[in-house]
C-alpha positions as CSV (number, residue, x, y, z in Angstrom):
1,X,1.8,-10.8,14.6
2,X,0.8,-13.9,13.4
3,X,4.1,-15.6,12.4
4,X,5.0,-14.8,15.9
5,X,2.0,-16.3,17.5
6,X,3.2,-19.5,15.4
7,X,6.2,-19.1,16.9
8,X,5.4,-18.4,20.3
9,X,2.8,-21.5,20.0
10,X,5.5,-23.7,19.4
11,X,7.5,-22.9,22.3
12,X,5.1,-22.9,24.6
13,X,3.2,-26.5,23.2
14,X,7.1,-27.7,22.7
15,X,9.3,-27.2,25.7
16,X,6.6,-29.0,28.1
17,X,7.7,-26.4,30.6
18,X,10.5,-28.7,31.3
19,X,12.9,-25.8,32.2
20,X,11.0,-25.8,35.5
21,X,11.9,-29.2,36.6
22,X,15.6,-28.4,35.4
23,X,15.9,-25.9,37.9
24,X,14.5,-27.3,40.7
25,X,16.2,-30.7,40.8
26,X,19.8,-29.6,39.1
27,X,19.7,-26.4,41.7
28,X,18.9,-29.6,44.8
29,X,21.6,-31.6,43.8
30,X,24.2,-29.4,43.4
31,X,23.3,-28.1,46.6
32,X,23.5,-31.4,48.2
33,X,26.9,-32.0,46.2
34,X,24.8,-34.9,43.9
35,X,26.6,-34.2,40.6
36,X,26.0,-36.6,39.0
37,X,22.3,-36.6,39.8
38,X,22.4,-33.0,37.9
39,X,23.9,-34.1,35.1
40,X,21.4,-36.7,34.3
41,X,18.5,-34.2,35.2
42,X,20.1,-32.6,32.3
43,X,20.4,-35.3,30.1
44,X,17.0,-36.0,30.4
45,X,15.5,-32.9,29.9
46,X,17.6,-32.1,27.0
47,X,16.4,-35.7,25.5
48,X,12.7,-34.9,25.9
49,X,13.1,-31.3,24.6
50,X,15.3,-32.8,21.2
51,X,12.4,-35.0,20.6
52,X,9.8,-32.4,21.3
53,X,11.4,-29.6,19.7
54,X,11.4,-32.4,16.4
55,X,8.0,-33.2,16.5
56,X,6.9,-29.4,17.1
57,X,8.5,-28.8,13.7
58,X,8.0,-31.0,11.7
59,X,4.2,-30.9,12.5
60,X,4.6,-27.3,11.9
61,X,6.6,-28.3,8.7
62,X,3.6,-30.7,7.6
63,X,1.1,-28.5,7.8
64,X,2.0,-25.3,6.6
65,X,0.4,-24.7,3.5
66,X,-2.9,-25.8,5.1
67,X,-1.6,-23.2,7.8
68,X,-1.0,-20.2,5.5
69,X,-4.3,-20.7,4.3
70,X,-5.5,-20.7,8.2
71,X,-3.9,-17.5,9.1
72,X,-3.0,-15.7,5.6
73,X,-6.0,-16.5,3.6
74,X,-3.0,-17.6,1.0
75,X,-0.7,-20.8,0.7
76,X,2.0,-17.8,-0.7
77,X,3.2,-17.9,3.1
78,X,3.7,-21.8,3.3
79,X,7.9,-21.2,2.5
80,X,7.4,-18.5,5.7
81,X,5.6,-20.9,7.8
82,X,8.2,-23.6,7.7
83,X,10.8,-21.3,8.2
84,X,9.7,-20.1,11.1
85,X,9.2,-24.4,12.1
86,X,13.1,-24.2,12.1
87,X,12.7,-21.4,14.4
88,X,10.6,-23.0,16.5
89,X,13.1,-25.8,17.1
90,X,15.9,-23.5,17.9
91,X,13.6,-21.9,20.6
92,X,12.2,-25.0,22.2
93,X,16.3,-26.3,23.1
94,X,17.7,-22.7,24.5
95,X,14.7,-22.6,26.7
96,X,15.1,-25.6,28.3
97,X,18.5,-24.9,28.3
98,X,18.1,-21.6,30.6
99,X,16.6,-23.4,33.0
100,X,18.9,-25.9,33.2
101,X,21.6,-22.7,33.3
102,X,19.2,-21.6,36.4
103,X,19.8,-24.4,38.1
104,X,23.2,-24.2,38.2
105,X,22.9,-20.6,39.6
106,X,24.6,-19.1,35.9
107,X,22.9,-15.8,36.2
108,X,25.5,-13.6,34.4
109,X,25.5,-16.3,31.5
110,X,21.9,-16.6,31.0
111,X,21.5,-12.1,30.9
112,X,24.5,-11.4,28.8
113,X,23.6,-14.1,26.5
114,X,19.9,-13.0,26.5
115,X,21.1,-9.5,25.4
116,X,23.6,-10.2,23.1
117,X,21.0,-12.1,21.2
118,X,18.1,-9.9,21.4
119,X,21.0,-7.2,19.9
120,X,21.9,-9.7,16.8
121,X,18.5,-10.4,16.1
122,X,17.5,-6.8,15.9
123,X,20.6,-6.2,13.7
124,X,20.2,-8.9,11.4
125,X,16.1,-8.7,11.4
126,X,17.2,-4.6,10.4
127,X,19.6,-5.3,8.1
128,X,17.4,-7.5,6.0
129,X,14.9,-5.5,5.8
130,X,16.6,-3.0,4.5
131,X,18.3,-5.7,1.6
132,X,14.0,-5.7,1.0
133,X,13.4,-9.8,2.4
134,X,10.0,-8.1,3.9
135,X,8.2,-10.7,6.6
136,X,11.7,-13.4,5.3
137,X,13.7,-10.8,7.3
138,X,12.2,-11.1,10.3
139,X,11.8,-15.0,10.5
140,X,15.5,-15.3,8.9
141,X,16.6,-13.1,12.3
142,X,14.6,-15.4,14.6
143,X,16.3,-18.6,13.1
144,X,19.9,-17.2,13.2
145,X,19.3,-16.2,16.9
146,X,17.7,-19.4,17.6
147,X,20.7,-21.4,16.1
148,X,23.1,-19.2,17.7
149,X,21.1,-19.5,21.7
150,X,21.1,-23.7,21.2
151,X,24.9,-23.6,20.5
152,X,25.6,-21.0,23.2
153,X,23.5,-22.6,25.4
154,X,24.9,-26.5,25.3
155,X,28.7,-24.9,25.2
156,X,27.9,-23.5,28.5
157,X,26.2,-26.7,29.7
158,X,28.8,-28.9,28.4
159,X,31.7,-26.8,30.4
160,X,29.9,-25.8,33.7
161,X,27.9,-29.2,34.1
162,X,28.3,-31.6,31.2
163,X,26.3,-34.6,29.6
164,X,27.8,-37.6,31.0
165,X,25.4,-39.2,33.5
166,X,22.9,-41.3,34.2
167,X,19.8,-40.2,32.9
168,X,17.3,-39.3,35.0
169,X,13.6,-41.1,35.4
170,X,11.1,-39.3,33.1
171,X,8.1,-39.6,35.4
172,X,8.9,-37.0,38.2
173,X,10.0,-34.7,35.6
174,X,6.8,-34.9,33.8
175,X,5.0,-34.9,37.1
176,X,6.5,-32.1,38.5
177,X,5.7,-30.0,35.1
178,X,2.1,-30.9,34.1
179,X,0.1,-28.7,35.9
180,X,2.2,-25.7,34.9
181,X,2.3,-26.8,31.3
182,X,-1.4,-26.9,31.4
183,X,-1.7,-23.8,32.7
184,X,0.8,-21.7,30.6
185,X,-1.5,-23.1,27.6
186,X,-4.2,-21.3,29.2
187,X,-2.4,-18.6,29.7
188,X,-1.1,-17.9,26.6
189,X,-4.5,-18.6,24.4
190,X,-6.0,-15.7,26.9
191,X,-3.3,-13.6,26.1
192,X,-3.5,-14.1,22.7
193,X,-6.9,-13.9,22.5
194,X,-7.3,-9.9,22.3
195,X,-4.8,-9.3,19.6
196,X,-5.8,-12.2,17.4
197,X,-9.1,-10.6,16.8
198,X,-7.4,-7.6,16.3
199,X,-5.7,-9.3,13.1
């Protein structure tokens, strides 16, 4: 519960919640036949996730030992902690991704590609497991998915969109995604709340 609270911190500090402005302005201008409008929307939002999805782990990566000791009570978990920093990275780009794939209306992509990976991540998380890698199992699994999403997830960008455009002004992006950033903090420290002091 705890490495995935790490885990699910990082996304939720790390993507910004710019998968929101992706669909809303990518979805506009394809509708108003602006392609090239969508494609630096895109761009843009891909940038600022790269760099966020950077910083997010290697701030994790800096302070895991100090973090083991946080949430283990032992710096024995400092190897598991920056593993699941990779993780985190791998998370943050698919995410923003989706929303980009939202945008262009790529339903059927985004759900077979969301259960294909939820199937090899239960296989290899499993499979491990039983080959005795204890709690490495389960953060291995989430860093093979995660690998495996931000590849998907660009090869599907790259052929129903692409990357070639001019990028598209930070600000309204930004704007447009504060307030629901801010409140999906809140959100998830409330949720969290009741099983952390279960731990």
């Amino acid at each position: 519960a705890l490495l995935s609270f790490v885990l699910s911190l990082s996304q939720v500090f790390g993507t910004l919640m710019l998968q929101l402005p992706a669909v809303k302005y990518i979805a506009q201008y394809q509708a108003q036949g602006e392609t090239d409008k969508a494609k630096g929307v895109a761009m843009r939002v891909l940038q600022i996730g790269l760099l966020a999805g950077l910083v997010t782990s290697s701030t994790l990566i800096i302070l895991a030992e100090p973090l083991s000791s946080l949430l283990f009570g032992t710096s024995n978990h400092t190897l598991l902690i920056r593993i699941v920093a990779l993780s985190s990275f791998f998370s943050i780009l698919p995410t923003i991704s989706s929303g980009i794939l939202q945008g262009l209306q790529r339903m059927r992509e985004i759900a077979i590609l969301g259960l294909s990976l939820s199937i090899i991540q239960a296989s290899i998380g499993i499979l491990l497991l039983l080959a005795g890698l204890g709690l490495y199992a389960v953060v291995y699994a989430w860093l093979t998915s995660g690998l495996i999403a931000t590849v998907i997830s660009l090869l599907l960008i790259s052929r129903y969109l692409g990357f070639i455009g001019k990028p598209y002004p930070v600000r309204p992006l930004l704007s447009y995604s504060f307030p629901l950033y801010i409140s999906s903090i809140i959100a998830f420290f409330v949720a969290w709340t009741d099983q952390l002091l279960l731990v």
